[in-house]
N, C-alpha and C positions, 0 to 999 in steps of 0.2 A: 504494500500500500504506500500513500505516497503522500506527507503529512506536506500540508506548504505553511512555508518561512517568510520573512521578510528579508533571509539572508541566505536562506539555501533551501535545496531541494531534496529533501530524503527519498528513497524511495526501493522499496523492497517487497522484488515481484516474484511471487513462489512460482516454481517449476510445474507441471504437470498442468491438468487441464481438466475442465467439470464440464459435463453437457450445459449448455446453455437453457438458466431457469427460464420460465417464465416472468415476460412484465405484466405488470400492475399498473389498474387506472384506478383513479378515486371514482368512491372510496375504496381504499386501499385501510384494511382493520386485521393487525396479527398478534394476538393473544397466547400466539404459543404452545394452546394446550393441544393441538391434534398433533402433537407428535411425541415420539414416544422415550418418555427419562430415560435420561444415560445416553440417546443415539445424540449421534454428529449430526448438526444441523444443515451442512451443506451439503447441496443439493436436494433440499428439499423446500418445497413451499414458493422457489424463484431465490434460496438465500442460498449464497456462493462463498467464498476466500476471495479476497481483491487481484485480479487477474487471470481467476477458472484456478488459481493453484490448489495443491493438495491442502487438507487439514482435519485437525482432529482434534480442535482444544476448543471448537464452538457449540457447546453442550446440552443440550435442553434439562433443567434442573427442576426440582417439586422444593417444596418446606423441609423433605425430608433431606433432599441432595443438596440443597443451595438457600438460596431466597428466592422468590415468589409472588407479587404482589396478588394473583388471583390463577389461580391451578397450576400453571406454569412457567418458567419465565427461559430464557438463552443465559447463560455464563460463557461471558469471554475472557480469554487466561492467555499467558506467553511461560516460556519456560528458557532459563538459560541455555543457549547452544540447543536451541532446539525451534520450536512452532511459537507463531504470534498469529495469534485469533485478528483476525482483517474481515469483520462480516459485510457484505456486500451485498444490495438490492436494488438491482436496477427498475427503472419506471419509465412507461412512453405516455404521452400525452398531458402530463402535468406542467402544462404553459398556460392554462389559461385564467381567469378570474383568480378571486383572491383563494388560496388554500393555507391548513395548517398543516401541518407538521410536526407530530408529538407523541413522546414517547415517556413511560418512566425510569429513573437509574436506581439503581443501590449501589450502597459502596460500602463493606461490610469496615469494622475497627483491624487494622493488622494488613492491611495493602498495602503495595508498597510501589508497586509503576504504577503510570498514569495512561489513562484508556480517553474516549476521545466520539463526540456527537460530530458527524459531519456528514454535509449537504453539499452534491456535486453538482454544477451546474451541465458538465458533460463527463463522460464517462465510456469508457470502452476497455475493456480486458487488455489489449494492448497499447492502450491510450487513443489520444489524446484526455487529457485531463484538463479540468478546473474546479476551484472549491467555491462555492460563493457563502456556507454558513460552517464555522470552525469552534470547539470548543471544546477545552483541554481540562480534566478532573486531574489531578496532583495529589492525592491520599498522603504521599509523606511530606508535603508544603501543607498540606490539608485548606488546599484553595483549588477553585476551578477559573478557568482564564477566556474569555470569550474574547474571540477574533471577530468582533463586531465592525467591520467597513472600514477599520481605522488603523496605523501604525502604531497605535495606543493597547496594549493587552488590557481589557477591564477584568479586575478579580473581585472575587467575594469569598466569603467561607463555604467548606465544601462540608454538607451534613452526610455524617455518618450511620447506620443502621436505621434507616429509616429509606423508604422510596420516596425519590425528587420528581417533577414535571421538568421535564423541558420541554418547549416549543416554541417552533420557528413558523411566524408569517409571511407570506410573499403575497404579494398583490402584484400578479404578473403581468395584469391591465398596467400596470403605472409605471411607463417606460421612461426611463431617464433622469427619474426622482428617487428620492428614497421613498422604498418600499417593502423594505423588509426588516424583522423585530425576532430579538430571541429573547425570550424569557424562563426563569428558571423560579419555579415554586409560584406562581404569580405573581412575578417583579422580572419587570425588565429590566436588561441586564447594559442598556444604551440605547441612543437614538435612534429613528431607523435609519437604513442606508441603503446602498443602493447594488442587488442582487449582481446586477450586472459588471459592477467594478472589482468584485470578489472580494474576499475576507480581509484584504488591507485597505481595500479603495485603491487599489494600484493599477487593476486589468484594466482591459482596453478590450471591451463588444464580446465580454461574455454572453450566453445565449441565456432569451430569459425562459429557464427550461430547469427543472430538476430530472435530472438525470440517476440520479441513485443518492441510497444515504450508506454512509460506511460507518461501521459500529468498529472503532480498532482501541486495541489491547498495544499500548505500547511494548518492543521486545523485552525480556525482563532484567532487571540488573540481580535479581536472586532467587531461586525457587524453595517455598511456593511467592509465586508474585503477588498473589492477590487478586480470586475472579472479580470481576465486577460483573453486574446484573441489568437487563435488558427486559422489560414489559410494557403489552399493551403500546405497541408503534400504529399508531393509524395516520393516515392522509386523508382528512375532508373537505369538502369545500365551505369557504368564507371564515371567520375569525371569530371565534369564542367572544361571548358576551361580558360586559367588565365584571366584576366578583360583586357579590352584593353588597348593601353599605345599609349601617349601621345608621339610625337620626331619632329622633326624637328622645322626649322623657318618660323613662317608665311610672308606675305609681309604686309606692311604695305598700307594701299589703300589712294588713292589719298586727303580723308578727314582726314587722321590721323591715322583712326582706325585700330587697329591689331588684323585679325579673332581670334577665337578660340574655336578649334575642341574638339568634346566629344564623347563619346561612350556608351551609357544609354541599359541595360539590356544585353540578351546573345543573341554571332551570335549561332545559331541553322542550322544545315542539313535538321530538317524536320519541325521544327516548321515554320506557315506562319505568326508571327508575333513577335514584342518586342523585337528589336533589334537596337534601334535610332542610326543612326551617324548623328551628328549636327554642324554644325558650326555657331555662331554667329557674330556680329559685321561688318554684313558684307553692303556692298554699297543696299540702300532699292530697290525694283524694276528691278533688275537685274535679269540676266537667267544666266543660267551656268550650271556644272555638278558636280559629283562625281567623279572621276579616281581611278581605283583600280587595285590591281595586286596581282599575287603570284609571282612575281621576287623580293621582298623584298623591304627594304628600300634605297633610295638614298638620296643625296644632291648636285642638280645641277641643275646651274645656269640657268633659264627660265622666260622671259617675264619679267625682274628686278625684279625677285624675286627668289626663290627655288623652283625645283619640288622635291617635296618629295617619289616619289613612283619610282620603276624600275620596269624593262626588257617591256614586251609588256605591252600596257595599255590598260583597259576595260572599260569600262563607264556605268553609270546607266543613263537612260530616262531623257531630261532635266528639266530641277529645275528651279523656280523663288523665292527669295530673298523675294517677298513682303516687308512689312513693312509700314512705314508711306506712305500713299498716294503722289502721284504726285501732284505739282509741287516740293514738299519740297525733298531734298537730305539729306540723314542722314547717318546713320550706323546703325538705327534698322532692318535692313534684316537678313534673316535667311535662310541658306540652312537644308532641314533637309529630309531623306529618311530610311523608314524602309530597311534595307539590309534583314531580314528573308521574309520580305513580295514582295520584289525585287527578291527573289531566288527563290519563289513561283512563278514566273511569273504575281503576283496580280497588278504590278504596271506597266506593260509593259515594251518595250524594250529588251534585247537579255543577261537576265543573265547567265556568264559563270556556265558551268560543276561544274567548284573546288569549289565553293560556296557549292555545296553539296555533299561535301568529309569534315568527319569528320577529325581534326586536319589540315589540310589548315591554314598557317598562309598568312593571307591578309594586304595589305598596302593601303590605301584609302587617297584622297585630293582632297577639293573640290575647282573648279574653275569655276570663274566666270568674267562678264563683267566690265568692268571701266574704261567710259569713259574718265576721269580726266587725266588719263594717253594719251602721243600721242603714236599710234599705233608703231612698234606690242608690246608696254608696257601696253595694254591699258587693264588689266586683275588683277581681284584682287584673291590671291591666301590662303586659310587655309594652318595653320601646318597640319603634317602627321597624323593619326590613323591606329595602326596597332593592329589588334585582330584575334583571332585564332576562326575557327569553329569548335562549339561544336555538340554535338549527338542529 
């Protein structure tokens, strides 16, 4: 494989030769799990060694072999004086409108070479090459370094035992400008820039074309090097909707405690699940609901406290709080309701339309019972969550 520099060109192309996988058009979604623990991943699925070479260190791993984010996941390893895992997947057709590009990492405590996200703008086993998204994990600097458009490496801390998001947008309508973003855990990681100048801003008329992404293990300086881990790579089309945001003031409930709302994974149009809105801290044992809207956000006075949401209001199925058993009163209840799995109709009740219209920005607040309060105060209320649906 063939890492580019601002100062030089590495490059190391193994011998022998794989039947030529299969490309991929979007969406393009690899989870890993159809194939089978323990085998070599290349040649299978369309995933290769960088150049058709031979290889044996690109592994499909379980819970039980490796790490896993969801049934299975790829380990890529190097070995001194021996194999450097170079996973390779080539793609035809991924030139047009905006797509992402997104995959998650692990990087376990005890690694030791740096392994490596990158996005070819062109690609062929025997070359020609170019890189246009580059991004370097370092376990013993314990930083990762994005070669985002610029002669500038940007780093940040690199988290250990836990799985990362990375992904990269291209807007390959948007010739000439910056148009392309990598971000990692939902934070980008620099401005955009522009696909076509490649990973420094230095090329001249790279093609606005994703060509493959190579998953590489750097060679290793000792064994064991340190696998690092690979799941859930998809290419969709258009750009993840921004994370949800936090506003308003909760009410404080009769025992003291002051709810507080979250919003855990993406609202989705089609997907029927992974989309939590939760609120904690709230009265145990209570029923109550969700309230949601596309009339935006307010602040107004209700039940001695704030409603956070406007214009008409919608409601999800009602909710109970659970928590510590009865007799005892506390604050360990919890409202919590998939909104994708509520849009699907999986959970019953009467989800509106705009739930599944992409870019919908929603305002959600969950309300609930409390007795503590005398009636009609008798209600304990979360801050607002507002989040935009996604594709």
């Amino acid at each position: 494989m063939r890492i580019q520099s601002n100062k030089w060109l590495w490059s190391a192309i193994a011998a022998g030769c794989l039947a030529s996988g299969a490309n991929a058009q979007v969406p393009f979604i690899e989870n890993y799990d159809s194939y089978a623990v323990g085998s070599v991943i290349n040649g299978q699925g369309g995933w290769k060694q960088w150049g058709g070479g031979a290889n044996s260190s690109s592994v499909i791993v379980d819970n039980s072999t490796g790490f896993a984010r969801s049934g299975r996941a790829v380990a890529v390893d190097s070995f001194v004086g021996g194999e450097t895992s170079d996973l390779v997947h080539e793609f035809t057709g991924v030139n047009t409108t905006s797509k992402t590009v997104k995959a998650y990492a692990y990087c376990p405590t005890g690694s030791v070479d740096k392994w490596f996200w990158i996005l070819m703008s062109q690609y062929a086993d025997a070359g020609p090459f170019l890189w246009s998204a580059q991004v370097t994990f370092d376990p013993t600097a314990g930083i990762f370094g994005c070669d985002c458009g610029a002669n500038q490496n940007v780093q940040g801390a690199l988290v250990f035992d836990q799985w990362v998001e990375i992904r990269t947008q291209i807007d390959f309508a948007a010739v000439g400008v910056p148009n392309t973003e990598i971000w990692i855990n939902g934070t980008a990681l620099a401005p955009t820039y522009d696909w076509a100048k490649g990973v420094f801003g230095t090329d001249v008329g790279n093609p606005m074309n994703l060509a493959a992404v190579d998953l590489y293990h750097f060679p290793a300086t000792t064994t064991p090097s340190g696998r690092a881990y690979w799941d859930d790579f998809s290419i969709t089309e258009g750009f993840p909707p921004p994370a949800p945001i936090v506003y308003c003031v909760a009410k404080t409930n009769s025992l003291g405690c002051t709810p507080v709302i979250s919003g855990t994974g993406q609202s989705s149009a089609t997907l029927t699940s992974g989309f939590v809105v939760k609120s904690v801290n709230m009265r145990n044992n209570k029923v109550g609901l969700l309230f949601y809207t596309n009339g935006g956000q307010a602040s107004t006075p209700f039940t001695g406290g704030t409603l956070c949401v406007g214009g008409a209001l919608k409601r999800v199925q009602g909710l109970n709080t659970g928590g510590t058993p009865a007799p005892v009163n506390d604050c360990t209840g919890i409202f919590s309701v998939d909104m994708n799995s509520f849009r699907a109709g999986l959970l019953g009740g009467n989800p509106n339309a705009f739930l599944s219209v992409v870019g919908t920005v929603v305002d959600s607040q969950f309300w609930g019972r409390d007795p503590g309060f005398p009636a009609p105060n008798n209600t304990q209320l979360s801050n607002g969550l507002e989040f935009t649906v996604g594709p």
